[in-house]
Backbone as numpy.savetxt, mean C-alpha at the origin, in Angstrom:
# Nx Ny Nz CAx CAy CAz Cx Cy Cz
6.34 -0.20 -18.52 5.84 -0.57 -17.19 6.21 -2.02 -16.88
7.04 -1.77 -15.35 7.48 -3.62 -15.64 6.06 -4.53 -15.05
5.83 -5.92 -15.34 4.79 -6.56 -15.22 4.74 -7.40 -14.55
3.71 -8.39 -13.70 3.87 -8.83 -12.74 4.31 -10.48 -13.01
3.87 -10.57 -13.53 4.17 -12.37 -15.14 4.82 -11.93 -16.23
5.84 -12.49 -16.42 6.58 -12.34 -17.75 5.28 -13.04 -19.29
5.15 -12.09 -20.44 4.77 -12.61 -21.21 4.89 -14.02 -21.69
6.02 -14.49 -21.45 5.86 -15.64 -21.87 6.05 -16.66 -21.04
5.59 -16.87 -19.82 4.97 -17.13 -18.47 3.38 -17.67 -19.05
3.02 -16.30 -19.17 1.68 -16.30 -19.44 1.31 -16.95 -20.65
1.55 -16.49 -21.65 1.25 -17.31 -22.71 1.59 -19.15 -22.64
2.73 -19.77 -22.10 2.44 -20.79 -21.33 1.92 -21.46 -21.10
1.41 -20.61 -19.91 0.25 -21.18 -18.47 -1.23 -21.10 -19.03
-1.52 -20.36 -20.60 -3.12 -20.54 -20.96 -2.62 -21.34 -22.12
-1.67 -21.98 -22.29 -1.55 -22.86 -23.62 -1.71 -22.47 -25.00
-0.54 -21.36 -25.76 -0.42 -20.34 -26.49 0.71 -20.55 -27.10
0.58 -20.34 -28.30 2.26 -20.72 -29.22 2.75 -19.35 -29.50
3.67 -19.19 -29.46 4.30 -17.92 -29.81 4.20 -17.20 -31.38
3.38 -15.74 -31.22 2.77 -14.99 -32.41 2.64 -13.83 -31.66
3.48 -12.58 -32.72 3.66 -11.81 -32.45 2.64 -11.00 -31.88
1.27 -11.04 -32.76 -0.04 -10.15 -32.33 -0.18 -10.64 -31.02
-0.54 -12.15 -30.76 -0.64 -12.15 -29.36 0.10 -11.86 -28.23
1.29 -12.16 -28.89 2.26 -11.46 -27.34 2.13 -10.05 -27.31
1.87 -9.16 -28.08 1.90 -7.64 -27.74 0.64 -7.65 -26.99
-0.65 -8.21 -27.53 -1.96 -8.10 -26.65 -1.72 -8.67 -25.48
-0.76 -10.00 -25.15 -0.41 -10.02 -24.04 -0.07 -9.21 -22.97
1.23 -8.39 -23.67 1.80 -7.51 -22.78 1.00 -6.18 -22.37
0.00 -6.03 -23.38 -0.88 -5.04 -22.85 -1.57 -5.60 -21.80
-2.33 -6.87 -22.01 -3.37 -6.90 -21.05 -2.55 -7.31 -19.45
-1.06 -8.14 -19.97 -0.71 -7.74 -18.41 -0.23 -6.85 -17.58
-0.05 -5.38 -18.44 0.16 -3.63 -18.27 -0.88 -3.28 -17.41
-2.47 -3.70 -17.85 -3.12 -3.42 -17.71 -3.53 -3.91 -16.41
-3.24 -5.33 -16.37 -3.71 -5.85 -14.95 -3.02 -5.41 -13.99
-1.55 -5.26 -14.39 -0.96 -3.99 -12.94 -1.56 -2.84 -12.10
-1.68 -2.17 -13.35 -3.14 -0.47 -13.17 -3.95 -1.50 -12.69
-4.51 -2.06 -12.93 -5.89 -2.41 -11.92 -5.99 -2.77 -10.63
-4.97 -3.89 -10.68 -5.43 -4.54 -8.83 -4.21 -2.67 -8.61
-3.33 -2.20 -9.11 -3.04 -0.99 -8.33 -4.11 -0.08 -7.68
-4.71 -0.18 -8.23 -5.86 0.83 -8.35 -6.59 0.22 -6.97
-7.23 -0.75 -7.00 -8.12 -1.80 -6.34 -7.55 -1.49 -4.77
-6.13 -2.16 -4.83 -5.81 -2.31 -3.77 -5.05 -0.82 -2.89
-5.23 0.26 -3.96 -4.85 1.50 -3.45 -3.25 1.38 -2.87
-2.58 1.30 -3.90 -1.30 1.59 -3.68 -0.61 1.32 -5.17
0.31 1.65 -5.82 0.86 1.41 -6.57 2.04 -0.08 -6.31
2.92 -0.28 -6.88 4.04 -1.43 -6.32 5.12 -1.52 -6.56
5.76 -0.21 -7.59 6.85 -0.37 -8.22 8.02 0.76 -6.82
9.25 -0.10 -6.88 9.93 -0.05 -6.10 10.33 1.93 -5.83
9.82 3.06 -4.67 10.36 4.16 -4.26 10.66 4.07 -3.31
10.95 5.35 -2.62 11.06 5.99 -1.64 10.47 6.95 -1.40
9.73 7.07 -0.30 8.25 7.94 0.26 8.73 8.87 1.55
8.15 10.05 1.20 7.68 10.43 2.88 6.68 10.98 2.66
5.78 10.59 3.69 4.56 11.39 4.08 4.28 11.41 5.24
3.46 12.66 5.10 3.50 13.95 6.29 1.40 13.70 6.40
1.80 13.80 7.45 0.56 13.45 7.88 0.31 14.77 9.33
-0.71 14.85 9.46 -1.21 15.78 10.51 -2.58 14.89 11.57
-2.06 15.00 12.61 -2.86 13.76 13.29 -3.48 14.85 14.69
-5.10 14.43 14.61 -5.76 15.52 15.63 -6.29 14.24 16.64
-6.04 14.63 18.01 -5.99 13.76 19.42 -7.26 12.79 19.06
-8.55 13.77 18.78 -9.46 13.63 18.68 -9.83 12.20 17.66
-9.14 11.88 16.91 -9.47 11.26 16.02 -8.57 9.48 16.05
-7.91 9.54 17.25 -6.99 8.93 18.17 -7.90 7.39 19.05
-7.83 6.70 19.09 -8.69 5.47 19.76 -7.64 4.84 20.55
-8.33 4.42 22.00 -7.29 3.71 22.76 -7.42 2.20 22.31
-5.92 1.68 22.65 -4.89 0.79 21.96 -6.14 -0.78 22.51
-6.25 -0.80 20.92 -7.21 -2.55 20.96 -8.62 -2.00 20.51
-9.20 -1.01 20.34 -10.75 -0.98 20.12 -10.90 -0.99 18.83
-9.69 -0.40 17.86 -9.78 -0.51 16.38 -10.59 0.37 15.44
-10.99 1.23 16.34 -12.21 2.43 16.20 -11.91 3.85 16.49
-12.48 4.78 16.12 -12.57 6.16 16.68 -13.27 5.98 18.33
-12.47 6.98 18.56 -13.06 7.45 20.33 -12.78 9.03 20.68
-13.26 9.56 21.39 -13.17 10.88 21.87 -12.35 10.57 22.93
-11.17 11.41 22.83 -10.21 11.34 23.91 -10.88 11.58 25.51
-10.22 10.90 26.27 -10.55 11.57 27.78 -10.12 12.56 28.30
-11.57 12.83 29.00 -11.22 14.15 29.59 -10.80 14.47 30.86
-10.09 15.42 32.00 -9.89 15.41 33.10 -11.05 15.97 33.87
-11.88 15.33 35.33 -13.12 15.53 35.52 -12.94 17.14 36.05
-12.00 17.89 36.76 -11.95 18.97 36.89 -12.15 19.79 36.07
-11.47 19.84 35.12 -11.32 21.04 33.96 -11.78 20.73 32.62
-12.35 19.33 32.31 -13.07 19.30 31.07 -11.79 19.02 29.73
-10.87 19.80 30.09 -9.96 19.30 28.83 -9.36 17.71 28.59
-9.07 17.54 27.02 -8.50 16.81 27.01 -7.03 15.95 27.37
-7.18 15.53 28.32 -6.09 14.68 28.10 -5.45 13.29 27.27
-4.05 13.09 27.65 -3.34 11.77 26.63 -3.74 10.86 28.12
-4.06 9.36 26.87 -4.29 8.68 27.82 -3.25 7.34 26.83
-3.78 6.18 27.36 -3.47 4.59 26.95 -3.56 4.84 25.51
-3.02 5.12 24.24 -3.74 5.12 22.94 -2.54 5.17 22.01
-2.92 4.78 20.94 -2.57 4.42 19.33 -2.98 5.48 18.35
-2.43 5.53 17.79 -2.65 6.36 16.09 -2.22 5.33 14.96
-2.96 5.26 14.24 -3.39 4.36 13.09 -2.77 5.72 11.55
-1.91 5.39 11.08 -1.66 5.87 9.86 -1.62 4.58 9.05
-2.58 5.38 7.19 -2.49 4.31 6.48 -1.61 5.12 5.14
-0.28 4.22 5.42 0.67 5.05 4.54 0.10 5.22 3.05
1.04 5.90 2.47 0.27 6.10 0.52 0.93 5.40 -0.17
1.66 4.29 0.25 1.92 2.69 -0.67 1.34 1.53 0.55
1.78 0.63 -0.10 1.73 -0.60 0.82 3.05 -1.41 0.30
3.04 -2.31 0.68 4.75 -3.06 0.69 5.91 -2.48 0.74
5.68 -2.20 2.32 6.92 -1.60 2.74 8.45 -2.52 2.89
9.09 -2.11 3.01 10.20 -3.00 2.74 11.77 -1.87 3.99
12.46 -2.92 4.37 13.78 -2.41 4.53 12.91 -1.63 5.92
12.35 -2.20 7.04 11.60 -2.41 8.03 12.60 -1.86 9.24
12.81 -0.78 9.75 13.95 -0.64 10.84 15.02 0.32 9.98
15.74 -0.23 9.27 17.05 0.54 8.38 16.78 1.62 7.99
15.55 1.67 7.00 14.91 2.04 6.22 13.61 3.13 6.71
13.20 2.98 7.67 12.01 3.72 8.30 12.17 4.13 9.10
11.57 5.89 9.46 11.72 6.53 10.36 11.04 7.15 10.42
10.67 7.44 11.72 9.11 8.22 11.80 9.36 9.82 12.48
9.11 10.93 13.02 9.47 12.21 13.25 7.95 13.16 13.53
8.16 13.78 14.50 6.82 14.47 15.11 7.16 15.99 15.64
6.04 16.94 15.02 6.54 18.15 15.66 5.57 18.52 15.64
5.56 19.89 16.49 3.95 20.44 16.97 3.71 21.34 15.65
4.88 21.76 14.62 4.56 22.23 13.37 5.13 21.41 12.28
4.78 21.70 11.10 5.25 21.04 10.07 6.81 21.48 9.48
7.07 22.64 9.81 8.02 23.28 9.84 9.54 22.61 10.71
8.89 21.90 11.83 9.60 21.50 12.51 10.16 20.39 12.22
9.15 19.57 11.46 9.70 18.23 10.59 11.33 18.39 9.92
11.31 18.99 9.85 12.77 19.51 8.74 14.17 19.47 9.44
13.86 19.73 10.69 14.95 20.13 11.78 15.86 18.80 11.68
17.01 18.45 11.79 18.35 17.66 11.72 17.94 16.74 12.87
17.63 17.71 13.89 17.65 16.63 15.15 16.03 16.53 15.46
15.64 15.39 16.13 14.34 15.01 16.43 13.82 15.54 17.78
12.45 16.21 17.64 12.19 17.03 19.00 11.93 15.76 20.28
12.80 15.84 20.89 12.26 15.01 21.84 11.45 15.20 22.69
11.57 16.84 23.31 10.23 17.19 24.36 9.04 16.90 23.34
8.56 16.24 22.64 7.32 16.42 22.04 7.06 14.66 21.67
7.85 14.03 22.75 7.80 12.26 22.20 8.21 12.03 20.95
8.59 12.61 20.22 8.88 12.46 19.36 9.63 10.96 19.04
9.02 10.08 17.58 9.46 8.49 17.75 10.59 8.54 16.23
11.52 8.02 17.16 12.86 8.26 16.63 13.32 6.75 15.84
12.43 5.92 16.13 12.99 4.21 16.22 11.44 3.61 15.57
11.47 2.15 15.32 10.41 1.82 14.77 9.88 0.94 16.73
10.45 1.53 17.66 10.10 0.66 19.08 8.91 0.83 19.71
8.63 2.18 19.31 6.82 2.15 19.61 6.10 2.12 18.27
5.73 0.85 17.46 5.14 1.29 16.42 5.31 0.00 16.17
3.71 -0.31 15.70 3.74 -1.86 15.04 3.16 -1.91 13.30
3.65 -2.28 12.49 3.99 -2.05 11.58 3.04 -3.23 10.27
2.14 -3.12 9.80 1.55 -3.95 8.93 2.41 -3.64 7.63
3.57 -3.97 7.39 4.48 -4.12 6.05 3.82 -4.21 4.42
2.98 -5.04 4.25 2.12 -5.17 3.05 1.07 -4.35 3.19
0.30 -3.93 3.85 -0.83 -2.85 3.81 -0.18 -1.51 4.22
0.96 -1.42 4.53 1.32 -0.03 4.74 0.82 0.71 5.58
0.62 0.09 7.01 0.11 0.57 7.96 0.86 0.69 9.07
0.49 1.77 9.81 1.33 2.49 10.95 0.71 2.62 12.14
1.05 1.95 13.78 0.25 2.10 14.55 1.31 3.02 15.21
1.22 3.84 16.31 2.05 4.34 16.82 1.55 5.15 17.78
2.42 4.07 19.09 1.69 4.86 20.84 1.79 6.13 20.94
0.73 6.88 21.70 0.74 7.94 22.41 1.72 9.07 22.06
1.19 10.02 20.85 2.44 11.39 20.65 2.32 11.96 22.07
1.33 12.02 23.26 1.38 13.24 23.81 1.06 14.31 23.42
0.65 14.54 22.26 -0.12 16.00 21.85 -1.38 16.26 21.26
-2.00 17.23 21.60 -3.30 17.61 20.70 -3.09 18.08 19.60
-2.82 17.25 18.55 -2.47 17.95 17.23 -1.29 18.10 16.96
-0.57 16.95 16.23 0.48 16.94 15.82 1.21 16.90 13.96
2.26 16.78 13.63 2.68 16.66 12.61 3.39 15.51 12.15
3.33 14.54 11.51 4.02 13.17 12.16 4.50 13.43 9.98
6.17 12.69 10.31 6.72 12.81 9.22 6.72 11.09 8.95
6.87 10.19 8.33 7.21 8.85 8.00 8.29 8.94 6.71
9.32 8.38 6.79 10.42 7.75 5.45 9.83 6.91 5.35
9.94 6.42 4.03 9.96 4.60 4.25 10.48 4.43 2.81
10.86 3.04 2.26 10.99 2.29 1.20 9.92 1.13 0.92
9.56 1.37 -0.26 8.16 0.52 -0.39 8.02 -0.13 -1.96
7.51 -1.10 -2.33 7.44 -1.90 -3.88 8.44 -2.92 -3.97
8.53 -3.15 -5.46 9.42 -4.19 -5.85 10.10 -3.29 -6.98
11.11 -4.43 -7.02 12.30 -3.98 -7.91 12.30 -5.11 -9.00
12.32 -4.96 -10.76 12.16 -5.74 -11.50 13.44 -6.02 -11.90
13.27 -7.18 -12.86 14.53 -8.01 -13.27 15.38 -6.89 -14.52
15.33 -5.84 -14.80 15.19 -5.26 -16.01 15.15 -5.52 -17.30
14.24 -6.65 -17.60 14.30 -7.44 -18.79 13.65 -6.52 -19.81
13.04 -6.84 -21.25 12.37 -5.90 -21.63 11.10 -6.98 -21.97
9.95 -6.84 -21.65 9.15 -5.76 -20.48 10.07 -6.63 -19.48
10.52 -5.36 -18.27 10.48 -5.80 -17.12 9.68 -6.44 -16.09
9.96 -7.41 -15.57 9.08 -7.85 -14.68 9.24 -8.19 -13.11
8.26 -7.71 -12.19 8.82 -7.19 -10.55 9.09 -8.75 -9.87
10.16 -8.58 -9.15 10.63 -9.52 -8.51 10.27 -9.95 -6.98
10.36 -11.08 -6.27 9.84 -11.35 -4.96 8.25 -10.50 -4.75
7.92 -10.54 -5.50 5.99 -10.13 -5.65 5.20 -11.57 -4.95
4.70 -11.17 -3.42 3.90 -12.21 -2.83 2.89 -13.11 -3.79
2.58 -14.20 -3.77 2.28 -15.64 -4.33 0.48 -14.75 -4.96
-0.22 -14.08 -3.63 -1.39 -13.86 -3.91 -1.70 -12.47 -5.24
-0.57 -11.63 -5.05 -0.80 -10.78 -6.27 -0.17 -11.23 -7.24
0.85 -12.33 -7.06 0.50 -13.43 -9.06 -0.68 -13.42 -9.07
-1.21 -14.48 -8.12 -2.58 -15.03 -8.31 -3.48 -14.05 -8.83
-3.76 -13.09 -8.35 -4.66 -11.73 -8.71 -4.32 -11.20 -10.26
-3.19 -10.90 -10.45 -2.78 -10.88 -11.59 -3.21 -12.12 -13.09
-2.73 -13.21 -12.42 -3.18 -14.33 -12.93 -4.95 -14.07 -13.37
-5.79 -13.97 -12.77 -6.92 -13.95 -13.50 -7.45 -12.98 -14.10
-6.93 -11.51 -13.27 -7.13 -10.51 -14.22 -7.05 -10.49 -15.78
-5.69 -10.93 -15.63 -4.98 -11.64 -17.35 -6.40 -12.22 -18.04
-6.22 -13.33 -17.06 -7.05 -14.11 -18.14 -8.29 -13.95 -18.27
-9.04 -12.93 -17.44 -10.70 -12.26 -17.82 -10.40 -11.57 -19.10
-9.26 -10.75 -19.16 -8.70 -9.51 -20.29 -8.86 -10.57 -21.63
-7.97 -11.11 -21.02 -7.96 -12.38 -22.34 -9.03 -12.80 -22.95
-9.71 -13.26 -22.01 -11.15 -14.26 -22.63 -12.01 -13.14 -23.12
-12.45 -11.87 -23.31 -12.55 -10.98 -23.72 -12.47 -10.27 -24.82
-11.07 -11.15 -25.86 -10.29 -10.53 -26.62 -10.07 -11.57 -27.89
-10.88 -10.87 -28.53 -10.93 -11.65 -30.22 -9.39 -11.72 -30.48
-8.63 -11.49 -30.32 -7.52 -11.58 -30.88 -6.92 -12.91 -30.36
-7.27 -13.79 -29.43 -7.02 -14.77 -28.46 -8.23 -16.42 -28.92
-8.99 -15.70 -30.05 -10.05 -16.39 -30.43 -11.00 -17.07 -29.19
-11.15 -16.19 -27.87 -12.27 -16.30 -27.13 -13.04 -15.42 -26.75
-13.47 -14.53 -27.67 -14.26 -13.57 -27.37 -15.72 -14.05 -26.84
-15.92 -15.19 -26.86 -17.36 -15.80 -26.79 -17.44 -16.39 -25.18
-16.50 -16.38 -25.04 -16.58 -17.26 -23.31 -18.05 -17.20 -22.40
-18.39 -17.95 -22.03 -19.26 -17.81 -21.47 -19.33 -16.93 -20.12
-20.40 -16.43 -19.90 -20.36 -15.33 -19.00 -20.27 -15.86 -17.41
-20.61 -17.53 -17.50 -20.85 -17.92 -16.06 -18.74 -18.00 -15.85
-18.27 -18.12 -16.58 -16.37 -18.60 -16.76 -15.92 -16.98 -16.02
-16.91 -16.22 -16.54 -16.18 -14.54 -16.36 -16.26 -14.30 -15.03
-17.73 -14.41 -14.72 -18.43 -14.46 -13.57 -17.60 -15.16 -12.45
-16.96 -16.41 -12.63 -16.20 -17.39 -11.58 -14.78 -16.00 -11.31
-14.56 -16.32 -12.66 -13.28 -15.64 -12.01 -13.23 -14.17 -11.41
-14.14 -13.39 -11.50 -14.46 -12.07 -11.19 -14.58 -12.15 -9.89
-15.17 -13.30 -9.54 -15.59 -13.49 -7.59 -14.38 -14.11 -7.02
-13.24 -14.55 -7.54 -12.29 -15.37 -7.51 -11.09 -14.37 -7.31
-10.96 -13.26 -7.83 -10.12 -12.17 -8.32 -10.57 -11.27 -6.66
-11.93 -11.25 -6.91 -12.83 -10.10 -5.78 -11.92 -10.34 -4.71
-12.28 -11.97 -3.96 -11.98 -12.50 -3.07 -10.61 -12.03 -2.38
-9.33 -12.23 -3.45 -7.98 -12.07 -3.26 -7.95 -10.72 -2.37
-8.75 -9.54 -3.53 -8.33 -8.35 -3.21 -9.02 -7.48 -2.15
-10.15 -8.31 -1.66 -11.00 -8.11 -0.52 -9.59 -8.23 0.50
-9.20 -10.05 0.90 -8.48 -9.81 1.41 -7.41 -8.74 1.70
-6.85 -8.51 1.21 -5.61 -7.40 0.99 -6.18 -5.51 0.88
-7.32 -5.27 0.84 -7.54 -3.95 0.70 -6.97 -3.19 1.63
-6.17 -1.99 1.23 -5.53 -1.07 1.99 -7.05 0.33 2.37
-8.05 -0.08 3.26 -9.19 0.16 3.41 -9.45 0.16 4.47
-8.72 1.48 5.39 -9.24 1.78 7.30 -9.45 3.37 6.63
-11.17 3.23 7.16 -11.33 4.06 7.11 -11.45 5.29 8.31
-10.82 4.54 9.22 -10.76 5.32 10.86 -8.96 5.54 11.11
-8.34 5.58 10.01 -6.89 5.98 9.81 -6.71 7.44 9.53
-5.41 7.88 9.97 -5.18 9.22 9.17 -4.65 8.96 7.98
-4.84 9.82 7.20 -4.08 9.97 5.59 -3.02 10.76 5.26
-2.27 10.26 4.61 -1.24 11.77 4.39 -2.01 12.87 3.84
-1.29 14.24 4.12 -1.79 15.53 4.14 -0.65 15.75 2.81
0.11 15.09 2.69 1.36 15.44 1.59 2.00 13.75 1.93
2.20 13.45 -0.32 3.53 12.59 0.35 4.12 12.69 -1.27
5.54 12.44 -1.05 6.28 12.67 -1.80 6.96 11.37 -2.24
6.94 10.48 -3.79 7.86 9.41 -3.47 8.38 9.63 -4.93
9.71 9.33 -4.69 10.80 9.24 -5.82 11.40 7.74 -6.29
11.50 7.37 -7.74 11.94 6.30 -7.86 13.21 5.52 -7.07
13.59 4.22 -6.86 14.67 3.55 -6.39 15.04 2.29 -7.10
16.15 2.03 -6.63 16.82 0.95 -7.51 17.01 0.26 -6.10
17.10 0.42 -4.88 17.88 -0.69 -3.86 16.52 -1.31 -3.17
C-alpha cells in the first residue's frame, strides 16, 4: 500500500535513528494511517478510474442556492410536478477528482440501459460537457442544472486519487498539504502508543491534543451531504495516468 510520508520522512520529523524494528512499525503505522483518515473522510485516494451510476428522483432535487431538500413545484391546474430553476447534488464514491473537463463526463437516460448507448440522448438534456455542472474536485461533488425529468439515470466517468513515486513502500505524490498534516498526527498518536518507540506512557492530555487536532482537519474535509444522491453502482479500476 503506497503511503502518504515516506518512512524515513517520518522517522526524521519525530527524531529517530534508523533500526530496523522501528522502521517496519513505522511503515505499518503509516499503512495504517492511510485506512483511517480513508475511512474518515469516505473515499479512498489511490489513483482510478470510476463510473458511477446514480439514479436521481425529481423529488429529492432542491432549487439552485437553498442547499437542502425541497418538493418540486407543482403546476396550479393539474397538481403535477413540474422542472423548475434547480440543481442535483451528486456525492461521487471518491473524492479527488482530477483531469477536470478531459477526463469527466457525465450522461443521462430515462433508463439505465440507455447509459450504454455510443451517442448521448439529447431529447432528455442530457449533459454532455462539464458546462452545466459545478464541480467540488477534492470532495467529489457534482452539482448539475435541471435534467428535465422525473426520474432519471445519470452516468459520471471520472479520474480520481494520486499516483505514487513507485518506490518501495510507495509513496502518493502531489497529496494536498492538509492530508500530510492529518496523516502527520495520525502517525504520531499510533506511535506514542507503541512500546516499540519507547512511548507507550505518553500522557493522555498529548493524545487528547492531537486527537482534536487530527478531528479538526477532517471535520473540515468530510465528504458528508447528506441531502446528495449516492451511487446506485460504481465501478473503479486501477490507473497509472
Amino acid at each position: 500500500m503506497p503511503l502518504i510520508r515516506s518512512v524515513e520522512s517520518t522517522r526524521d520529523r519525530l527524531g529517530f535513528s534508523v533500526d530496523d524494528d522501528r522502521d517496519a512499525a513505522f511503515e505499518s503505522h503509516l499503512e495504517t494511517a492511510v485506512e483511517t483518515i480513508s475511512d474518515r473522510i469516505r473515499s479512498e485516494i489511490d489513483r482510478v478510474d470510476v463510473v458511477d451510476t446514480f439514479f436521481v428522483r425529481f423529488s429529492l432535487r432542491s432549487p439552485i442556492g437553498t442547499g437542502g431538500r425541497q418538493r418540486p413545484a407543482t403546476s396550479r391546474n393539474t397538481g403535477i410536478a413540474v422542472a423548475g430553476s434547480s440543481t442535483t447534488t451528486l456525492l461521487l464514491s471518491r473524492g479527488f477528482v482530477v483531469d477536470i473537463g478531459a477526463g469527466m463526463t457525465i450522461h443521462a437516460a430515462g433508463t439505465e440501459d440507455s447509459l450504454d448507448d455510443s451517442a448521448i440522448r439529447s431529447d432528455l438534456k442530457s449533459v454532455s460537457s462539464i458546462d452545466h455542472t459545478m464541480i467540488e474536485a477534492e470532495r467529489g461533488v457534482v452539482k448539475v442544472q435541471d435534467f428535465g425529468l422525473d426520474g432519471v439515470y445519470v452516468r459520471v466517468s471520472y479520474r480520481a486519487g494520486f499516483l505514487d513515486d513507485g518506490a518501495s513502500p510507495a509513496v502518493y505524490t502531489a497529496t494536498p498539504s492538509w492530508l500530510v498534516r492529518a496523516n502527520d498526527l495520525e502517525t504520531r498518536i499510533l506511535v506514542n502508543s507503541d512500546a516499540v518507540f519507547g512511548r507507550d506512557k505518553v500522557e493522555k492530555d498529548e493524545q487528547d491534543r492531537l486527537e482534536m487536532r487530527l478531528n479538526s482537519i477532517l471535520y473540515k474535509h468530510a465528504r458528508y451531504i447528506p441531502t446528495a444522491e449516492k451511487p446506485i453502482h460504481s465501478v473503479a479500476t486501477a490507473s497509472s495516468v
